[in-house]
PQR file with spaces between the fields and no chain letter, atoms N, CA, C, O and H, PARSE charges and radii, in Angstrom:
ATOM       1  N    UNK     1     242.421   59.746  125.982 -0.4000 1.5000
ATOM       2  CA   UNK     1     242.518   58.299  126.119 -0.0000 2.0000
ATOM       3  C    UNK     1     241.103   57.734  126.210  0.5500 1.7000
ATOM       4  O    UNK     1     240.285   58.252  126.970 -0.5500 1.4000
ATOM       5  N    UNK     2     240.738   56.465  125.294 -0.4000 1.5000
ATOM       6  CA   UNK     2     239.581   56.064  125.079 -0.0000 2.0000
ATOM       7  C    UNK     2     239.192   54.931  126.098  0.5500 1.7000
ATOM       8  O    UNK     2     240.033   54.366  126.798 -0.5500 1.4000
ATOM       9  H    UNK     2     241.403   56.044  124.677  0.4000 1.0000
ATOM      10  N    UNK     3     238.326   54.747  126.114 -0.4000 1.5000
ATOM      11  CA   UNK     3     237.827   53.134  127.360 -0.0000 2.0000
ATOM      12  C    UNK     3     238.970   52.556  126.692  0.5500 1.7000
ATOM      13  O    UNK     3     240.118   52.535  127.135 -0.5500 1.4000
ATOM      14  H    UNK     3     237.643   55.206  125.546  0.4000 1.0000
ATOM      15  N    UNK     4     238.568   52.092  125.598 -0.4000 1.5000
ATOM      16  CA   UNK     4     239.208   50.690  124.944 -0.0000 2.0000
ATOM      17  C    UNK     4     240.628   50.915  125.525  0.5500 1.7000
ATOM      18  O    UNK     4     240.929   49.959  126.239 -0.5500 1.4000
ATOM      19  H    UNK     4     237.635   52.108  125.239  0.4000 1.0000
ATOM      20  N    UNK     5     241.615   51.866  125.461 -0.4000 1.5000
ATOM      21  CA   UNK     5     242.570   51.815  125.827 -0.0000 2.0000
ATOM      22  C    UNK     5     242.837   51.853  127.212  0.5500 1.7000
ATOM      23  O    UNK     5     243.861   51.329  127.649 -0.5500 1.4000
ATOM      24  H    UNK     5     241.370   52.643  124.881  0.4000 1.0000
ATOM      25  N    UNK     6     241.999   52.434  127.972 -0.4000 1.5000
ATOM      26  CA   UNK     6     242.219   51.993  129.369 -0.0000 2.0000
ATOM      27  C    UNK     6     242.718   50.886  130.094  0.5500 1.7000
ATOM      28  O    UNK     6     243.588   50.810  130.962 -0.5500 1.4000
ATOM      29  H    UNK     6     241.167   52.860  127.617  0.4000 1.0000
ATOM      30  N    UNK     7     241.734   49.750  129.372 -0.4000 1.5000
ATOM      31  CA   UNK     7     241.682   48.415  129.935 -0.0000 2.0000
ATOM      32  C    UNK     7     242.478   47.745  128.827  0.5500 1.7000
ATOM      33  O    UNK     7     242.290   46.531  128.750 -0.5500 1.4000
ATOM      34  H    UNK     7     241.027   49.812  128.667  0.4000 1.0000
ATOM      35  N    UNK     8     243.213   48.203  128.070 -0.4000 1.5000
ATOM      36  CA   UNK     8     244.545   47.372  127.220 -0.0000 2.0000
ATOM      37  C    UNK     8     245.454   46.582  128.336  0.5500 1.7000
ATOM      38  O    UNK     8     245.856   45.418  128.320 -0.5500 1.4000
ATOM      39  H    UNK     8     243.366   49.190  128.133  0.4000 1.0000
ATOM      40  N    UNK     9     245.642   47.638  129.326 -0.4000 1.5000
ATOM      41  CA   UNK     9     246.347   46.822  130.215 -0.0000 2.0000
ATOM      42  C    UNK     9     245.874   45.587  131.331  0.5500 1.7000
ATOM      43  O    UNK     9     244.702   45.215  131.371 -0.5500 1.4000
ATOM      44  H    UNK     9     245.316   48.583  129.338  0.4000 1.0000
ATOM      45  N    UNK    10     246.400   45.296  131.776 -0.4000 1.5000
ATOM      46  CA   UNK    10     246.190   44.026  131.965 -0.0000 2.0000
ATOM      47  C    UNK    10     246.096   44.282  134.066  0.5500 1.7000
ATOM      48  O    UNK    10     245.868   43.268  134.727 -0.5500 1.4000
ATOM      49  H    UNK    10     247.353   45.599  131.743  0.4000 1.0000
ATOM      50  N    UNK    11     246.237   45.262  134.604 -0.4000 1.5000
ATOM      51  CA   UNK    11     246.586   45.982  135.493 -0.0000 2.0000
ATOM      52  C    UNK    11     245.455   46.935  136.280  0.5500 1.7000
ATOM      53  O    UNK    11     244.917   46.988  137.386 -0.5500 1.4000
ATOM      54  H    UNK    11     246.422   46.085  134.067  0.4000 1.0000
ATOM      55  N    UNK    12     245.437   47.694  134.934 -0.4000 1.5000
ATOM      56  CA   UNK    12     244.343   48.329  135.315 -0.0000 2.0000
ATOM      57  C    UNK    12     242.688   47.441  135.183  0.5500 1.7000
ATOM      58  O    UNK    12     241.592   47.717  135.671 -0.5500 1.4000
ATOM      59  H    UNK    12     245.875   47.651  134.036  0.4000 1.0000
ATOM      60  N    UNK    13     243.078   46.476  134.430 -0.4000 1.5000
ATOM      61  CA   UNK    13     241.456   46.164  134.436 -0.0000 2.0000
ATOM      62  C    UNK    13     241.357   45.401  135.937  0.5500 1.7000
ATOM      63  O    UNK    13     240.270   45.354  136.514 -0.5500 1.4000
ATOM      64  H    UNK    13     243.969   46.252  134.034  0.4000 1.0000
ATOM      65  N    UNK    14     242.304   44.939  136.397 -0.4000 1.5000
ATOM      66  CA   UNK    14     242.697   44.234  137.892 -0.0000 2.0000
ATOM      67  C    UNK    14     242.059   45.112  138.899  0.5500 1.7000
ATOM      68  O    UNK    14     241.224   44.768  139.736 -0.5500 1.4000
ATOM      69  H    UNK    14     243.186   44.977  135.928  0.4000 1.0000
ATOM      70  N    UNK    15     242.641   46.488  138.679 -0.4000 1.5000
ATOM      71  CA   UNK    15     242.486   47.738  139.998 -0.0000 2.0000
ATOM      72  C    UNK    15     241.043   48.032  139.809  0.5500 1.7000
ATOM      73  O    UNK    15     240.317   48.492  140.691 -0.5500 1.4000
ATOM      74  H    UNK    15     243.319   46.768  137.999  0.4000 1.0000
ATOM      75  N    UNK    16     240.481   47.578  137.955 -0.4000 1.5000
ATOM      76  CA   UNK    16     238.745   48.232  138.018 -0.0000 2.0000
ATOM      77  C    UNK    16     237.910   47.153  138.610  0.5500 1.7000
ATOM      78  O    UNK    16     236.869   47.331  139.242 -0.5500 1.4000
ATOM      79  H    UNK    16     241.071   47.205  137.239  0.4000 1.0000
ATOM      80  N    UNK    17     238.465   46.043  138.344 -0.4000 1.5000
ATOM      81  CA   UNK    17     237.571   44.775  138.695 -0.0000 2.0000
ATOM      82  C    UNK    17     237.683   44.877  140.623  0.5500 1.7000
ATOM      83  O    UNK    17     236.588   44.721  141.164 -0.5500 1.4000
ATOM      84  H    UNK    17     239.311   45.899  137.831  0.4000 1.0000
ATOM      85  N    UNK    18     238.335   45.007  141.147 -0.4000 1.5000
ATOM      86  CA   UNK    18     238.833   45.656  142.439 -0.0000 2.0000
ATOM      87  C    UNK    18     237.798   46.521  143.007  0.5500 1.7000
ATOM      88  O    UNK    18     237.035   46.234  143.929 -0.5500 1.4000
ATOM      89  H    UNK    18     239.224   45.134  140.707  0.4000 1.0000
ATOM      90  N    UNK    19     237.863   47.613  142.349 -0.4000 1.5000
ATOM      91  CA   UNK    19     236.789   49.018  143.077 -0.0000 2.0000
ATOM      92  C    UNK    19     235.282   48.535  142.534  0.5500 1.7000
ATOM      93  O    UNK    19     234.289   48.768  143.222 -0.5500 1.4000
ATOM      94  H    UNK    19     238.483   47.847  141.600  0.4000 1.0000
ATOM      95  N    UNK    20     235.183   47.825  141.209 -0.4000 1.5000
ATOM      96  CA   UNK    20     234.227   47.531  141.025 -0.0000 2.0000
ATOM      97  C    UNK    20     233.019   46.753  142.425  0.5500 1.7000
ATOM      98  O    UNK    20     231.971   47.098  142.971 -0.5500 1.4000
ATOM      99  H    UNK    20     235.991   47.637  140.650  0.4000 1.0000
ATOM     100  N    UNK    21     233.882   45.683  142.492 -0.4000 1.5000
ATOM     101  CA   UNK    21     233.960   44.718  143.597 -0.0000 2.0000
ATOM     102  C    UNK    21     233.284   45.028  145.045  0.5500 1.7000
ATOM     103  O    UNK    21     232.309   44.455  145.531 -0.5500 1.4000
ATOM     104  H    UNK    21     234.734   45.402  142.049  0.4000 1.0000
ATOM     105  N    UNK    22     234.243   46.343  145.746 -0.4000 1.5000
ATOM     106  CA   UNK    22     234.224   47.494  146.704 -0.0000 2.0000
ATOM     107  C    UNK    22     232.519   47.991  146.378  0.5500 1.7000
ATOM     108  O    UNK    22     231.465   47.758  146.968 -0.5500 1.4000
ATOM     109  H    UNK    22     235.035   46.809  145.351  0.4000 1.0000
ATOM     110  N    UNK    23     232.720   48.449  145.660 -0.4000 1.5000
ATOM     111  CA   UNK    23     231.578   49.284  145.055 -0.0000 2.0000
ATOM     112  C    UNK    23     230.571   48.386  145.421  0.5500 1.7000
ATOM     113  O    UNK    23     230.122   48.580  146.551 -0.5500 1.4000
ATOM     114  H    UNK    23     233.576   48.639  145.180  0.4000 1.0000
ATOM     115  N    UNK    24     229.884   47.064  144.520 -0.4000 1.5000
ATOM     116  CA   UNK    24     229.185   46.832  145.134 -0.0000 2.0000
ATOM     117  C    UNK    24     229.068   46.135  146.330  0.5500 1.7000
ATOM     118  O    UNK    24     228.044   45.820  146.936 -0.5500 1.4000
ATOM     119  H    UNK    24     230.249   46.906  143.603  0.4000 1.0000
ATOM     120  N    UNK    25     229.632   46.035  146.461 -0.4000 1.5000
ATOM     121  CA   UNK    25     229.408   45.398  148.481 -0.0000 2.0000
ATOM     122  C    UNK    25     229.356   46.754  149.223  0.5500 1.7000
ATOM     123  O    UNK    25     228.777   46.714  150.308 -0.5500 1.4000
ATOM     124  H    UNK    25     230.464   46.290  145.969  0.4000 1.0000
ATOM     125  N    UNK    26     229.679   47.522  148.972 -0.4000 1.5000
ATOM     126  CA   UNK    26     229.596   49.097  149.863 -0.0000 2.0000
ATOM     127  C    UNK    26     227.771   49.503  149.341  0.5500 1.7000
ATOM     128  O    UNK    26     226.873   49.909  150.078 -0.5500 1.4000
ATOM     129  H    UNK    26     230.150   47.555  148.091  0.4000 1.0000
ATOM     130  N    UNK    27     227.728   49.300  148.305 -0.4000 1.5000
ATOM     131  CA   UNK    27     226.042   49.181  147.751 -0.0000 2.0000
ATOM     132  C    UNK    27     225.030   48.405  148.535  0.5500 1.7000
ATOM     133  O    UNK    27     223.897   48.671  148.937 -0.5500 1.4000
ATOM     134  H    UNK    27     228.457   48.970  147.706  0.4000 1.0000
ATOM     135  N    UNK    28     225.649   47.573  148.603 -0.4000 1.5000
ATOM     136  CA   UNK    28     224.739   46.227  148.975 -0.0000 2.0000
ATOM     137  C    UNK    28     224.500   46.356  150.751  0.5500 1.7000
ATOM     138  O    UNK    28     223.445   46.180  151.360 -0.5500 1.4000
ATOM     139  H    UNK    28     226.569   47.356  148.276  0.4000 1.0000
ATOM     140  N    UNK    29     225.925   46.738  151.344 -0.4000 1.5000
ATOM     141  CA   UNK    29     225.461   47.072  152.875 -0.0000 2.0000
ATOM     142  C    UNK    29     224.262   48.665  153.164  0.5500 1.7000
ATOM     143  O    UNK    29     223.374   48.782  154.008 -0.5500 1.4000
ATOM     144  H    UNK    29     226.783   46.881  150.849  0.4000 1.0000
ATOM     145  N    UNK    30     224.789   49.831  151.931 -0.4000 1.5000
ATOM     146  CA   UNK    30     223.749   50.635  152.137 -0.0000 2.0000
ATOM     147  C    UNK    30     222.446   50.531  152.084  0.5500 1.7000
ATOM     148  O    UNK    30     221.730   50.968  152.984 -0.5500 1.4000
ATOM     149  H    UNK    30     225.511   49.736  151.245  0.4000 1.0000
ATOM     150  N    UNK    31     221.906   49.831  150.827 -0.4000 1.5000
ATOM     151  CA   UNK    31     221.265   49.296  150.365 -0.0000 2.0000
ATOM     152  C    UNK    31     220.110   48.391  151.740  0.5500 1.7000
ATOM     153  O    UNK    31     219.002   48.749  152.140 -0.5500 1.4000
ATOM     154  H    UNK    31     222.488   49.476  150.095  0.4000 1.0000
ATOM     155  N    UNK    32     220.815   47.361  152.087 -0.4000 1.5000
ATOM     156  CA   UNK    32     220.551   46.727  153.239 -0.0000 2.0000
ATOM     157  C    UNK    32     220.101   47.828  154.673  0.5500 1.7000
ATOM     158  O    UNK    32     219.165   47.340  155.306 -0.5500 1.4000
ATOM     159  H    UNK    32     221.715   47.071  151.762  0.4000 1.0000
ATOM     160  N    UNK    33     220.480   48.836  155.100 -0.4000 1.5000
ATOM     161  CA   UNK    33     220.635   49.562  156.003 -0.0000 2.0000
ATOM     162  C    UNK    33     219.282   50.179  155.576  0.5500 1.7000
ATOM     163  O    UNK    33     218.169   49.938  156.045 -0.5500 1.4000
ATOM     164  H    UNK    33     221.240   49.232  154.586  0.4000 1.0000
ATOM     165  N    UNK    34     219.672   51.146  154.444 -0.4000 1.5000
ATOM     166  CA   UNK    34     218.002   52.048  154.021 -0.0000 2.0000
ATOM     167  C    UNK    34     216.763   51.287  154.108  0.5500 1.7000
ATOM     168  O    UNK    34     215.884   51.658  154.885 -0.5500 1.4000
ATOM     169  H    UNK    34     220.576   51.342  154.063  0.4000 1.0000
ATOM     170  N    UNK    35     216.617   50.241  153.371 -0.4000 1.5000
ATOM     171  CA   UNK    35     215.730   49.366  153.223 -0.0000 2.0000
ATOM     172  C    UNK    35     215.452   48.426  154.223  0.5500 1.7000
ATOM     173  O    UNK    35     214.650   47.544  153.918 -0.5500 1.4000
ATOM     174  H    UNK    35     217.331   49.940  152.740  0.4000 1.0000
ATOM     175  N    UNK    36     215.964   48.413  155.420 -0.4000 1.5000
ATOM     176  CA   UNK    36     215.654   47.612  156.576 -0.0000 2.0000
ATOM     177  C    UNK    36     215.759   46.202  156.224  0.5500 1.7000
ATOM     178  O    UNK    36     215.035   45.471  156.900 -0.5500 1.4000
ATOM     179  H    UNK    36     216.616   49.130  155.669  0.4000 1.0000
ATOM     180  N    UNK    37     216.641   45.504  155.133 -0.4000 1.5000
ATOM     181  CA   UNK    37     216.456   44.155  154.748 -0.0000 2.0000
ATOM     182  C    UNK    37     216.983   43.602  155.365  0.5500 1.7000
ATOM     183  O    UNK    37     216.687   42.407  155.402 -0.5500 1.4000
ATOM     184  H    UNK    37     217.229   46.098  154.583  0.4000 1.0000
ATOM     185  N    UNK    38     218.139   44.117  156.276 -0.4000 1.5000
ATOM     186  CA   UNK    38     219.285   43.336  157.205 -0.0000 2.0000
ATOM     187  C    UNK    38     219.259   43.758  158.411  0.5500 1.7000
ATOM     188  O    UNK    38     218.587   44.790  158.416 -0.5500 1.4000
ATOM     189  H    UNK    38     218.379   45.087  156.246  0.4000 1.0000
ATOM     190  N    UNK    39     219.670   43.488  159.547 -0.4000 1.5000
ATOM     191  CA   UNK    39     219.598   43.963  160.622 -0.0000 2.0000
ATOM     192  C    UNK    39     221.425   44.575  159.991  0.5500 1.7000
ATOM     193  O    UNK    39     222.281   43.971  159.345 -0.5500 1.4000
ATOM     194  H    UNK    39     220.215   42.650  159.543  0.4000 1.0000
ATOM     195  N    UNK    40     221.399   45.944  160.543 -0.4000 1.5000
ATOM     196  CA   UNK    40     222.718   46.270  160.160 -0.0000 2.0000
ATOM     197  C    UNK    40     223.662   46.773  161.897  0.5500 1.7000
ATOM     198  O    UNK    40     223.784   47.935  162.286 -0.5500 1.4000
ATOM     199  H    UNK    40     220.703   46.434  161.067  0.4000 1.0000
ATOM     200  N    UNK    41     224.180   45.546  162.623 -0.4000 1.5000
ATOM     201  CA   UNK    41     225.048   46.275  163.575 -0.0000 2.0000
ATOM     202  C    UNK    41     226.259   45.726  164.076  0.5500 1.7000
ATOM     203  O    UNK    41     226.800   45.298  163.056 -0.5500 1.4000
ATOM     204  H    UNK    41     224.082   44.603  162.307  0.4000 1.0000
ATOM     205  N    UNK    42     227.036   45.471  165.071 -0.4000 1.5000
ATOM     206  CA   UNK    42     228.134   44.913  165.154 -0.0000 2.0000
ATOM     207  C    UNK    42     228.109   43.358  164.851  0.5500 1.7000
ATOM     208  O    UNK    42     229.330   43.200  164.853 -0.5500 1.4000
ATOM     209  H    UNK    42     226.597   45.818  165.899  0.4000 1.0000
ATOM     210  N    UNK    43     227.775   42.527  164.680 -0.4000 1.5000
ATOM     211  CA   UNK    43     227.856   41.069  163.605 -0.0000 2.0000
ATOM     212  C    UNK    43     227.995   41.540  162.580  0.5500 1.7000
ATOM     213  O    UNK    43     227.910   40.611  161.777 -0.5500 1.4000
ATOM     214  H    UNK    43     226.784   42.655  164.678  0.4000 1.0000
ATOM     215  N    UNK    44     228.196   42.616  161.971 -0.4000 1.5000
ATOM     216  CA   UNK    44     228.273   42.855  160.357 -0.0000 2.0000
ATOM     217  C    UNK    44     229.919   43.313  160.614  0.5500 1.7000
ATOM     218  O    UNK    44     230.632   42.856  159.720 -0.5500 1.4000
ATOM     219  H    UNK    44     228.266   43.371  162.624  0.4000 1.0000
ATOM     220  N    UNK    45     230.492   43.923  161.395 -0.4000 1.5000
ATOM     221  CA   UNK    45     231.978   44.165  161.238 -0.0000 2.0000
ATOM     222  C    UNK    45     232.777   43.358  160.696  0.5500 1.7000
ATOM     223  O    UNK    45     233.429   43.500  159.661 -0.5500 1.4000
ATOM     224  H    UNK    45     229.913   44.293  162.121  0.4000 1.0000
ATOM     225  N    UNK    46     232.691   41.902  161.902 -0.4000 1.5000
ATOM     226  CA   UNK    46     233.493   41.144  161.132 -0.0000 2.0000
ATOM     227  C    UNK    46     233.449   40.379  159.824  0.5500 1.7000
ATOM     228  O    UNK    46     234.252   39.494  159.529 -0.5500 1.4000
ATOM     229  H    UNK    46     232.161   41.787  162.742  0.4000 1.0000
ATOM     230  N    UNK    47     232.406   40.807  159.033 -0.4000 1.5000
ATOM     231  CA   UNK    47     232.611   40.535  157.548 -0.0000 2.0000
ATOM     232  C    UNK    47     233.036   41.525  156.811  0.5500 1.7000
ATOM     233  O    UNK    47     233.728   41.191  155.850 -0.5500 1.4000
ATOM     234  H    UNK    47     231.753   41.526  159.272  0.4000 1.0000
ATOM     235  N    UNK    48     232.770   43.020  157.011 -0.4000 1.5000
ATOM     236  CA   UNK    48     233.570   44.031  156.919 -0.0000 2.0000
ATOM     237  C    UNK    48     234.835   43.202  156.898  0.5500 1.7000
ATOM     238  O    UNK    48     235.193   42.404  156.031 -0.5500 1.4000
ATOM     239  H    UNK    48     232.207   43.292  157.792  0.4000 1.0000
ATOM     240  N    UNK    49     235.281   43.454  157.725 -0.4000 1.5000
ATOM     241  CA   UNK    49     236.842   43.273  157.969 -0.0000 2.0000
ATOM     242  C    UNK    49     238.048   42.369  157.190  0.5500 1.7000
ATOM     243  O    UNK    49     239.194   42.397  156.741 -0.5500 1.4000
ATOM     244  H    UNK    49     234.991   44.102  158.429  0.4000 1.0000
ATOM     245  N    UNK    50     236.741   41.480  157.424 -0.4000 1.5000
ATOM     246  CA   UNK    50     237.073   40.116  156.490 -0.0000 2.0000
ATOM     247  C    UNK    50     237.587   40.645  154.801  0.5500 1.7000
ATOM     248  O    UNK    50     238.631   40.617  154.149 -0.5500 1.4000
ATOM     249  H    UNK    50     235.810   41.458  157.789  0.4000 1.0000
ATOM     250  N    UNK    51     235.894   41.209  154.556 -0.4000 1.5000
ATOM     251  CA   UNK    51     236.218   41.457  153.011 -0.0000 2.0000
ATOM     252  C    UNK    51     236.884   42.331  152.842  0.5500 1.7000
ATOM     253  O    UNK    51     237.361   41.933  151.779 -0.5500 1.4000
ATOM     254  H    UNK    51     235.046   41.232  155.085  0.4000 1.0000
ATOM     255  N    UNK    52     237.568   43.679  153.082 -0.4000 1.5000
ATOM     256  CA   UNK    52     238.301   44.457  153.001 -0.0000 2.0000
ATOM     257  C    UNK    52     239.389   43.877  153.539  0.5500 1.7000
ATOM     258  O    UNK    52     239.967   43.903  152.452 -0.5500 1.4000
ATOM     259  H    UNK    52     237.180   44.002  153.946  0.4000 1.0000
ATOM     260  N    UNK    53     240.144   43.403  154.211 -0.4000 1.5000
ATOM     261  CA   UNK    53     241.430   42.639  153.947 -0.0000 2.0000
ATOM     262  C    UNK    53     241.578   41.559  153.649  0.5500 1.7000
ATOM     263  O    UNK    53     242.207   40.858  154.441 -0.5500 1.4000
ATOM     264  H    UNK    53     239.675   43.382  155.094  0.4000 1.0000
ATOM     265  N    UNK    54     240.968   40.821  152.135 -0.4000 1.5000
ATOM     266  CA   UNK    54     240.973   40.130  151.356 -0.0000 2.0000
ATOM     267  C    UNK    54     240.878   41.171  150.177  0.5500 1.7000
ATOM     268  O    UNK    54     241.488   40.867  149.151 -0.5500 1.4000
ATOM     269  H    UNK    54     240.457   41.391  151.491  0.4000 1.0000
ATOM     270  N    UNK    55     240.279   42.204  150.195 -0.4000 1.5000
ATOM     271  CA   UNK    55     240.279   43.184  149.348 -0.0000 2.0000
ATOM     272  C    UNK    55     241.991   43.906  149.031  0.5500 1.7000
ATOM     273  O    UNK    55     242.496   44.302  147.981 -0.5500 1.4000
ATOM     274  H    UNK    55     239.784   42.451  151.028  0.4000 1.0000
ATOM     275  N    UNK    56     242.555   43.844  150.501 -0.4000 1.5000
ATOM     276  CA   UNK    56     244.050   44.570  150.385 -0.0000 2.0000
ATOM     277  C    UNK    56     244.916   43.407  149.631  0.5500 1.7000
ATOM     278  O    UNK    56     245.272   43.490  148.456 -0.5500 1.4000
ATOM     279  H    UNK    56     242.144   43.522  151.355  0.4000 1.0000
ATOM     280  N    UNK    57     245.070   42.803  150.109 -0.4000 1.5000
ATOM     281  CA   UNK    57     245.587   41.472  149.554 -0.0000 2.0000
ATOM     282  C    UNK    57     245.353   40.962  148.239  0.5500 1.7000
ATOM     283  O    UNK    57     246.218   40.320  147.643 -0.5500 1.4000
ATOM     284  H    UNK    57     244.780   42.735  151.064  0.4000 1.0000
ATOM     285  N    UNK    58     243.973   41.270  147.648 -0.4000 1.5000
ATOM     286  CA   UNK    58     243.981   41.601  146.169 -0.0000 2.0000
ATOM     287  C    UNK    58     245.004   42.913  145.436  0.5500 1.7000
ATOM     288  O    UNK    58     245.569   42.977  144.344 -0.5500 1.4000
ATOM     289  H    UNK    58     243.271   41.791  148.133  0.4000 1.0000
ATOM     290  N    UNK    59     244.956   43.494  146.140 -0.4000 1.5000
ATOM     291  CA   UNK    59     245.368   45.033  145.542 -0.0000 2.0000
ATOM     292  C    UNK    59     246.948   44.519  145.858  0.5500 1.7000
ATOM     293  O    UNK    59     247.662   44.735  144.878 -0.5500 1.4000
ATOM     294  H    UNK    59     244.497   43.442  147.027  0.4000 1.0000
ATOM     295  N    UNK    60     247.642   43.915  146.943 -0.4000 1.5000
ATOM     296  CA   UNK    60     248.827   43.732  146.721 -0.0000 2.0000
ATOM     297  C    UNK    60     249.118   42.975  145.808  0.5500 1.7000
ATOM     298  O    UNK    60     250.152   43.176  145.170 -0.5500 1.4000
ATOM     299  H    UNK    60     247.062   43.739  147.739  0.4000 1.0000
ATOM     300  N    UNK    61     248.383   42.043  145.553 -0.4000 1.5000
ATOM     301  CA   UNK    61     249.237   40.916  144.773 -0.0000 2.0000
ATOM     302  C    UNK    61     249.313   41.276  143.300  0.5500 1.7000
ATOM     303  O    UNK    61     250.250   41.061  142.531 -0.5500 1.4000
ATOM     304  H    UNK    61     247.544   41.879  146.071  0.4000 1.0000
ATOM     305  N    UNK    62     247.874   42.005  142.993 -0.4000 1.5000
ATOM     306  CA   UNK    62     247.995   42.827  141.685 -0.0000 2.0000
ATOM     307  C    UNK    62     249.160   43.872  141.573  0.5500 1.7000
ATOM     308  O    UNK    62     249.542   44.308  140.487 -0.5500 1.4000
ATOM     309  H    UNK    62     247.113   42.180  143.618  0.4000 1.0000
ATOM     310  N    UNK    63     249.632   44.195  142.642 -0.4000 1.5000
ATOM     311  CA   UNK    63     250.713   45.097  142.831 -0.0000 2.0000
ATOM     312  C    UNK    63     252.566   44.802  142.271  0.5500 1.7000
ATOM     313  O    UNK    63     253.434   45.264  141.532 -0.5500 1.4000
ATOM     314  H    UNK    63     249.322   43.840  143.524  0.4000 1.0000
ATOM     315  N    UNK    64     252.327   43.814  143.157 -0.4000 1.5000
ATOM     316  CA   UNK    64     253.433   42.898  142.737 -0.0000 2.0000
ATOM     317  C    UNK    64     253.680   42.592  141.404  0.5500 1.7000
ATOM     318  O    UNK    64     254.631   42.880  140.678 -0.5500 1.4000
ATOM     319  H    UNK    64     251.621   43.438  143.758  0.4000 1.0000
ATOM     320  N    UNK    65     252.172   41.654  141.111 -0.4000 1.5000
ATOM     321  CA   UNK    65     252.648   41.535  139.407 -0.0000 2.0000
ATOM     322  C    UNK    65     253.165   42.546  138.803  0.5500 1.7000
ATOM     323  O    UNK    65     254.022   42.302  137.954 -0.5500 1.4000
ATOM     324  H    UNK    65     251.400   41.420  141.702  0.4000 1.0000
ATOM     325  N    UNK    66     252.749   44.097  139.099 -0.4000 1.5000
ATOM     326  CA   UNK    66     253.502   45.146  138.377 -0.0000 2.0000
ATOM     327  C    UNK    66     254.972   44.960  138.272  0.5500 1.7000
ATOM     328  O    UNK    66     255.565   45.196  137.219 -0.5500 1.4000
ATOM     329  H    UNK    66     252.053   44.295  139.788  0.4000 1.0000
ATOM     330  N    UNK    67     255.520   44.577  139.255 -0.4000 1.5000
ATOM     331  CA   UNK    67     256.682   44.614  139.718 -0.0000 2.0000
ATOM     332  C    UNK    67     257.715   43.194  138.906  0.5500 1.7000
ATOM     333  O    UNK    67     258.937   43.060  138.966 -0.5500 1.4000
ATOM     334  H    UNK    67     255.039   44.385  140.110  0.4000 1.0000
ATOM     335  N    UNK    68     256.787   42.370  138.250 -0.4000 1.5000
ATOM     336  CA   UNK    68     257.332   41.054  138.044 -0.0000 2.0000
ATOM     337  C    UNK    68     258.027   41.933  136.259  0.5500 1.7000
ATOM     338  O    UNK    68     257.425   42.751  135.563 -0.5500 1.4000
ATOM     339  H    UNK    68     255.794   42.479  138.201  0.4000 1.0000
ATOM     340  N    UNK    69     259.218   41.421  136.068 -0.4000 1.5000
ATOM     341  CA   UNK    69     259.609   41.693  134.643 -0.0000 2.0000
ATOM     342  C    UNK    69     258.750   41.070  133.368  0.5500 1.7000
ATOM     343  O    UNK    69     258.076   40.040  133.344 -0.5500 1.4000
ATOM     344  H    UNK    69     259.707   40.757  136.634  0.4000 1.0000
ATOM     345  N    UNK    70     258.947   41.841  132.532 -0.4000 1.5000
ATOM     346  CA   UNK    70     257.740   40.916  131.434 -0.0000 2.0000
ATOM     347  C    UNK    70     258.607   39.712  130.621  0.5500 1.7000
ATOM     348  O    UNK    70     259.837   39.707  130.581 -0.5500 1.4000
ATOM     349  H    UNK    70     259.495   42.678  132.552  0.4000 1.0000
ATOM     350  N    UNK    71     258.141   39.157  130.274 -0.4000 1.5000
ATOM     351  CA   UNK    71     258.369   37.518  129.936 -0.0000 2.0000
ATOM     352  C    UNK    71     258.590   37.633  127.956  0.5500 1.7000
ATOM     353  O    UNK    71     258.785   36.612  127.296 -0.5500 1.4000
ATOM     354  H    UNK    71     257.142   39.161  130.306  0.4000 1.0000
């Protein structure tokens, strides 16, 4: 199975745009930490938290649409 066909669906490009997403913000806090650009300590949780369950809530609703009959 080729890229091109990967992202035919309409689903999966949802779940890549998703981890993509993850990915860099999980970058961007390491990133921040190594490089001393941020102070990195508990004030950073609750945006954690934040963005990862706005993150689940993406992943459900993309979920659902699976679930919707096609038109």
């Amino acid at each position: 199975m080729g890229i091109q066909e990967y992202f035919e669906s309409d689903l999966r490009f949802y779940y890549a745009i998703g981890l993509f997403v993850m990915g860099i913000y999980v970058f961007g806090i390491a990133l921040s930490a190594v490089l001393d650009l941020a102070v990195i300590d508990h004030r950073l949780i609750p945006l954690t938290v934040g963005f990862f369950l706005f993150m689940f809530v993406y992943v459900i609703s993309v979920s659902v649409q699976a679930l919707e009959p096609d038109s």
